[in-house]
C-alpha atoms as one frame of an Amber mdcrd trajectory, in Angstrom:
protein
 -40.426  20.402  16.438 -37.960  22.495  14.678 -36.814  21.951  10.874 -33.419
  22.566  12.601 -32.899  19.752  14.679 -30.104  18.259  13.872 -29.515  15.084
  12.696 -27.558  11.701  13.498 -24.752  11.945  11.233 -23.254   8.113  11.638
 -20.234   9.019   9.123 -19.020  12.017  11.729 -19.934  10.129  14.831 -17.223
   7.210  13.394 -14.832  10.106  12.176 -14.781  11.437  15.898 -14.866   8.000
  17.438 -12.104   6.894  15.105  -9.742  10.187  15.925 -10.421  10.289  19.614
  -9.244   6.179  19.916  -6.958   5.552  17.609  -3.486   6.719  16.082  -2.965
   6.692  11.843   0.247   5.794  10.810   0.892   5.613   6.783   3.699   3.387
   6.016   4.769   3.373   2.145   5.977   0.682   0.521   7.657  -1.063  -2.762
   4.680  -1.882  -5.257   3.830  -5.588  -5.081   4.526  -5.847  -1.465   0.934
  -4.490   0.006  -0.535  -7.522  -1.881   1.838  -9.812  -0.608   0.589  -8.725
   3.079  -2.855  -8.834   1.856  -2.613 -12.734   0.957  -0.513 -13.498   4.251
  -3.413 -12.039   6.170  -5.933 -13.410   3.949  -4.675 -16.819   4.796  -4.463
 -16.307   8.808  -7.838 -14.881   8.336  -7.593 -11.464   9.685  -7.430  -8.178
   7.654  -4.569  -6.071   7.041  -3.915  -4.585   9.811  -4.603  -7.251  12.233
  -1.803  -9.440  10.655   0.871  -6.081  10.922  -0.118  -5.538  14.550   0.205
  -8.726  15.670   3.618  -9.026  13.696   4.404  -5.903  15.663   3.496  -7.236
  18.925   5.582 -10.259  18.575   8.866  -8.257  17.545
């Protein structure tokens, strides 16, 4: 086999995956308030972004 074969590379598989599925948005906001999110989702359970999207979906 050839030295050149390439390799699985499970960090750009993801990275493709990731950009091919799903949209980024970046939303900036006052200092303190990302934690507060963080311990509203922390008690439903879910992670970040769960608990915005489903705040989203409801509005």
């Amino acid at each position: 086999m050839s030295e050149e074969k390439k390799k699985f590379d499970q960090k750009a598989y993801i990275a493709d995956f990731n950009k091919k599925n799903y949209d980024r948005i970046e939303l900036k906001v006052p200092k303190g308030m990302k934690a507060k999110w963080q311990e509203i989702a922390r008690s439903e359970g879910v992670s970040l972004t769960e608990c915005i999207m489903r705040r989203m979906q409801e509005a």
